[in-house]
C-alpha positions as CSV (number, residue, x, y, z in Angstrom):
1,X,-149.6,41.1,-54.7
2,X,-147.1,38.5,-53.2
3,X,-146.8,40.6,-50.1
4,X,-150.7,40.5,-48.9
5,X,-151.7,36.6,-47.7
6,X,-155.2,36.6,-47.0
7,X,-156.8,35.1,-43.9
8,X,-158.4,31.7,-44.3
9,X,-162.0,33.3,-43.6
10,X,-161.6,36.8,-45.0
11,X,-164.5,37.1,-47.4
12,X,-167.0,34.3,-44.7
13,X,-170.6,35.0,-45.5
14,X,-170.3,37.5,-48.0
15,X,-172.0,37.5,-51.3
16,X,-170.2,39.0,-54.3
17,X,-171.1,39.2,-57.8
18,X,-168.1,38.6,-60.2
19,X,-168.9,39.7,-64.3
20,X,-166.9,37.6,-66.7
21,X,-166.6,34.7,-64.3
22,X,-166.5,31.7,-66.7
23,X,-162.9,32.4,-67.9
24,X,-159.5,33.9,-67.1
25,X,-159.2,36.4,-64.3
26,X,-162.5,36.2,-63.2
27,X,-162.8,32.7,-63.4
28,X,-159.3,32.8,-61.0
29,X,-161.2,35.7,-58.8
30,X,-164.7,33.8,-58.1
31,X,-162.6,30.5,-57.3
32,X,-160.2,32.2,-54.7
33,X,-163.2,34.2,-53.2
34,X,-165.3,31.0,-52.6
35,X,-162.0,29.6,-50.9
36,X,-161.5,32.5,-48.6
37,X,-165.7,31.6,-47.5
38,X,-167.4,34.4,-50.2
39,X,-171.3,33.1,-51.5
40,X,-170.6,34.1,-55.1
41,X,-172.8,34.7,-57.9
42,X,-171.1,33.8,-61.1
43,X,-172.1,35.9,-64.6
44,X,-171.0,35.3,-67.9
45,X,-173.1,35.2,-71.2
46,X,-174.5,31.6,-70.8
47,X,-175.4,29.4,-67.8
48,X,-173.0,26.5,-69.9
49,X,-170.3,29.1,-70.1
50,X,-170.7,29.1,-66.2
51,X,-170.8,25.5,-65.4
52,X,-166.8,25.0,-65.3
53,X,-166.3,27.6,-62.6
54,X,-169.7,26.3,-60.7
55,X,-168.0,22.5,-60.6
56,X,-164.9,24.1,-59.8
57,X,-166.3,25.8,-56.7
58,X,-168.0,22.9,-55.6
59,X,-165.2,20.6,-56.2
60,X,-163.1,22.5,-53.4
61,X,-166.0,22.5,-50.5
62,X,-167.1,26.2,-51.0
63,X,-169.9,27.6,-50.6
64,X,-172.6,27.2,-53.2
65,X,-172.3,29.6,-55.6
66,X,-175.5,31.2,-58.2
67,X,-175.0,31.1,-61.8
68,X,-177.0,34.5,-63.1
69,X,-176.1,34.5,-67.0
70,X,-176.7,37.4,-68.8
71,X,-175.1,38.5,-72.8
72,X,-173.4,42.0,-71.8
73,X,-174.8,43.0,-75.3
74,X,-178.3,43.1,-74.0
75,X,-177.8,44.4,-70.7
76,X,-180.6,47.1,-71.0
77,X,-181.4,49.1,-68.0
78,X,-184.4,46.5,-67.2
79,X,-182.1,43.7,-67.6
80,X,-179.8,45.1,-65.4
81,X,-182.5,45.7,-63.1
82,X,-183.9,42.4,-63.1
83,X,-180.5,41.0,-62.6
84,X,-180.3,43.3,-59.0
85,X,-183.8,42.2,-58.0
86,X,-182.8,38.4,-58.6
87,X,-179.8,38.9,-56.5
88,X,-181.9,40.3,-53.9
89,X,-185.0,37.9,-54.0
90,X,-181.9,35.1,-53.5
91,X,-179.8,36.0,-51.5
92,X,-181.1,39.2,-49.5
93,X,-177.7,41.4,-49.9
94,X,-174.7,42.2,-51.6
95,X,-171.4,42.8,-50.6
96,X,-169.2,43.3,-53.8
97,X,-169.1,43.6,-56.9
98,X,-166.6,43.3,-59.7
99,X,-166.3,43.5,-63.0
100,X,-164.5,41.0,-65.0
101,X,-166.2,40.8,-68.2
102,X,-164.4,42.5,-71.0
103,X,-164.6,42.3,-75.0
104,X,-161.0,43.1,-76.6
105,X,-162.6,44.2,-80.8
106,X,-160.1,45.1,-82.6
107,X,-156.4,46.5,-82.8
108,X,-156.5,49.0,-85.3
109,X,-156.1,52.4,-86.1
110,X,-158.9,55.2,-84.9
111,X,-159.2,56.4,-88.4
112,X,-159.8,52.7,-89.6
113,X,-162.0,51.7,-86.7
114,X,-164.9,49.6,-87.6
115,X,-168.4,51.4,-85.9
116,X,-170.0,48.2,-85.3
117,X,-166.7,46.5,-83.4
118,X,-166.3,50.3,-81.5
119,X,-170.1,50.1,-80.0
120,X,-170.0,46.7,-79.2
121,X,-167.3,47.4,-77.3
122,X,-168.4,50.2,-75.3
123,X,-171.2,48.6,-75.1
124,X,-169.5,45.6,-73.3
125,X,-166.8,47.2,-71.3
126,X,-168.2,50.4,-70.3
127,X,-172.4,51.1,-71.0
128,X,-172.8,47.8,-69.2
129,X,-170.4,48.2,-66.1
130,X,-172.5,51.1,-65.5
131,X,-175.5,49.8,-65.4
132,X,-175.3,46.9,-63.6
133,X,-173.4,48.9,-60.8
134,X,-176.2,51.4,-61.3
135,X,-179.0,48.7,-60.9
136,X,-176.8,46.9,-57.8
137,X,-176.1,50.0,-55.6
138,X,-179.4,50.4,-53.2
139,X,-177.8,46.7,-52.1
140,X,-174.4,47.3,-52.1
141,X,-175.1,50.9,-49.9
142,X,-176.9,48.5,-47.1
143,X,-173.9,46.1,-46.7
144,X,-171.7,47.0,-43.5
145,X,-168.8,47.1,-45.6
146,X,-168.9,46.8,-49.8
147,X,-166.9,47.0,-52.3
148,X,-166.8,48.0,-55.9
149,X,-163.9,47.0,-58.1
150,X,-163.6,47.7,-62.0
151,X,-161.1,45.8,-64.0
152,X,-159.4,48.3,-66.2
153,X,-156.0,48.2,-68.1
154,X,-152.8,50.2,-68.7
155,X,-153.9,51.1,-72.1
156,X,-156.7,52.8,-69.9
157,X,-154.3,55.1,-67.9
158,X,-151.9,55.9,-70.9
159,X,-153.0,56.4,-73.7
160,X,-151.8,53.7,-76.7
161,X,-152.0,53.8,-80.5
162,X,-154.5,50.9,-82.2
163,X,-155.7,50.1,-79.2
164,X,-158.9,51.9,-80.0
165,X,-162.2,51.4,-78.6
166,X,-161.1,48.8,-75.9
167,X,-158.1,51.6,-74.7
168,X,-161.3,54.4,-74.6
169,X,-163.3,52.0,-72.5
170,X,-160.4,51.1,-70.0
171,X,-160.3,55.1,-69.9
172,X,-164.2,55.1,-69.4
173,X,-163.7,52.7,-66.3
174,X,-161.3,55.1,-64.8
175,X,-163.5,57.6,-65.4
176,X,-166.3,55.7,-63.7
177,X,-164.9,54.6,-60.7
178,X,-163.6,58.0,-59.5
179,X,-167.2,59.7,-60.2
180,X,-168.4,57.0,-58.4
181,X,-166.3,57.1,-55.5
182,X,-167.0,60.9,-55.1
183,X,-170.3,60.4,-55.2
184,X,-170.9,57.6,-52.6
185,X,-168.2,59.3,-50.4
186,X,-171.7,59.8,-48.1
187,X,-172.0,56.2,-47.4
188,X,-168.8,55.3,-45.9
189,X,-169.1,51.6,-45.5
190,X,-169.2,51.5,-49.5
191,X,-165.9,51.9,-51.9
192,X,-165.0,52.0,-55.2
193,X,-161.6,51.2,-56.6
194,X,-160.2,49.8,-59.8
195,X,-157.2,47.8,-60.7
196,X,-154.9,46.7,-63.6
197,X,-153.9,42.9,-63.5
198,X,-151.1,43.7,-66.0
199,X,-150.0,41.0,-68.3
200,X,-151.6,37.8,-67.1
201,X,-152.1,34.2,-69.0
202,X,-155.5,34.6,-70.4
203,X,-157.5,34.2,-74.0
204,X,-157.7,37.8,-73.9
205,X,-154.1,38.7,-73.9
206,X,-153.2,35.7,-76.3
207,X,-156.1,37.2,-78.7
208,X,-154.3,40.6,-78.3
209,X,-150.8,39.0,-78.4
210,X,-151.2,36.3,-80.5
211,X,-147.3,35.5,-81.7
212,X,-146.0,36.1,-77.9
213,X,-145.0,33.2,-75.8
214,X,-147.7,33.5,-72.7
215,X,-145.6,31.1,-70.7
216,X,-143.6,34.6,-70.0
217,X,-146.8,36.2,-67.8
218,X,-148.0,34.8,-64.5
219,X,-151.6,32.8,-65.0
220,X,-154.6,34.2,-63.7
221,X,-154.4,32.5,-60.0
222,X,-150.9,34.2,-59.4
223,X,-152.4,37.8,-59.1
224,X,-155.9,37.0,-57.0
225,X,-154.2,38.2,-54.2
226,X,-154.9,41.6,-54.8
227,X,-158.5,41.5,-56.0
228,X,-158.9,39.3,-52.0
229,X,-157.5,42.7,-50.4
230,X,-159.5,44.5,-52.4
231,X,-162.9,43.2,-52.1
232,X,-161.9,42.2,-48.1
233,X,-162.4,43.9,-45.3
234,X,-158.4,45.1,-44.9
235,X,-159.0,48.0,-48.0
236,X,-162.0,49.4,-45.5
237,X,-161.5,52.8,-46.4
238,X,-159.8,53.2,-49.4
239,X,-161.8,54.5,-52.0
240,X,-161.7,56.0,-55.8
241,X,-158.3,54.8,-56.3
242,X,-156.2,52.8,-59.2
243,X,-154.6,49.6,-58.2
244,X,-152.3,47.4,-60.2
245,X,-152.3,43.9,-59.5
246,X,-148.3,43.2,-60.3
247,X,-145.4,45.4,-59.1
248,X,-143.5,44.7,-62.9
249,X,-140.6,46.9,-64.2
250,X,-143.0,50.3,-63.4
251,X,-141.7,53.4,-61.0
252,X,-142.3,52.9,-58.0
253,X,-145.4,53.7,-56.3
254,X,-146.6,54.4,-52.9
255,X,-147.5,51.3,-51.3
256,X,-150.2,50.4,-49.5
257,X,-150.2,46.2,-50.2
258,X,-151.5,46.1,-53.4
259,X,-149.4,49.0,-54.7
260,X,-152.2,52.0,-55.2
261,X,-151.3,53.9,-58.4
262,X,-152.5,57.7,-56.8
């Protein structure tokens, strides 16, 4: 949001783990969190996928980040698992999490859906969301103050025709995050929000979009600001809510810098 400017030091000596960190909004995310002082731990599929981002990182003096690859479509509960206990082994704690990663399939019609396309998918977006936040949580519930974000969409708060399995999983995330953030409402030093970026520069809404001219949206490092308040220590408090990253032509909400969609 361009009304929340971020302090110089506001993420210093946290570690966060970003999913889909290689490219677009969570390439954007892990590179403004490493400049506001955040130890980040960078996934994507493959370690090469990740190297980019790592040089990136270094290149502007931040801290040294982890690269801890893993393909979504094998994220078992033991993978998941061994992903926590690496996190732990290396760096001791964990102070946020977010998921990035995401896997568009197809835009088609329910009907006409393809079964492989819809679990892969689900699979991607939702199953695994789950369990790594599942496998991360005795961590994140000893941090002093930890947050858990979920990239969603708007497709995942309104319901949109042919937008099929990715649309259901947006919903799932939704879902997620507000059974989640009921659940931990015991340990109050750990919250669980998600947010919308809305239409932002990236492979995935060109892949979704592909005759629209993407110079029209904001690129990826124009809407960090929100995911910084977010995973900062200013949203202490503010749990099992839907944020949107942009203002756009939408009502008007109730404001709380991002704008907080309850």
């Amino acid at each position: 949001m361009p009304d929340y400017f971020p302090v110089t030091d506001l993420l210093h000596e946290r570690v966060l783990l970003i999913t889909g960190a290689a490219g677009g909004i969570g390439h954007a995310v892990a590179l403004a969190c490493a400049r506001h002082g955040a130890r980040v731990i960078l996934h994507d599929r493959t370690e090469k996928s990740l190297e980019k981002i790592y040089d990136d990182i270094e290149a502007i003096g931040g801290p040294t980040p982890a690269m801890l690859p893993l393909d979504l479509m094998q994220a078992t509960p033991d993978a998941c698992a061994a992903l926590a206990q690496t996190v732990e082994r290396e760096f001791g704690r964990l102070d946020g999490l977010l998921h990035c990663a995401a896997e568009l399939g197809a835009l088609a019609p329910l009907e006409l859906y393809e079964p492989p396309t819809w679990l892969r998918v689900l699979q991607v977006n939702l199953t695994a969301a789950w369990l790594v936040t599942r496998a991360c949580l005795p961590l994140l519930k000893q941090s002093p103050d930890a947050s858990i974000m979920f990239t969603t969409a708007d497709v995942g708060r309104q319901g949109r025709a042919y937008w099929g399995a990715y649309g259901v999983a947006a919903f799932g995330l939704e879902g997620l995050m507000q059974i989640f953030a009921e659940e931990l409402a015991a340990w109050p030093n750990l919250r669980v929000n998600s947010i919308d970026p809305g239409n932002v520069r990236t492979a995935l809404r060109a892949k979704a979009y592909p005759g629209e001219d993407p110079n029209i949206h904001p690129l990826p490092e124009e809407i960090v600001a929100s995911y910084l308040y977010l995973l900062g220590p200013d949203s202490r408090g503010l749990t099992g809510r839907g944020f949107r990253a942009q203002r756009g032509n939408k009502p008007p909400l109730e404001s709380v810098n991002p704008v907080n969609l309850l």
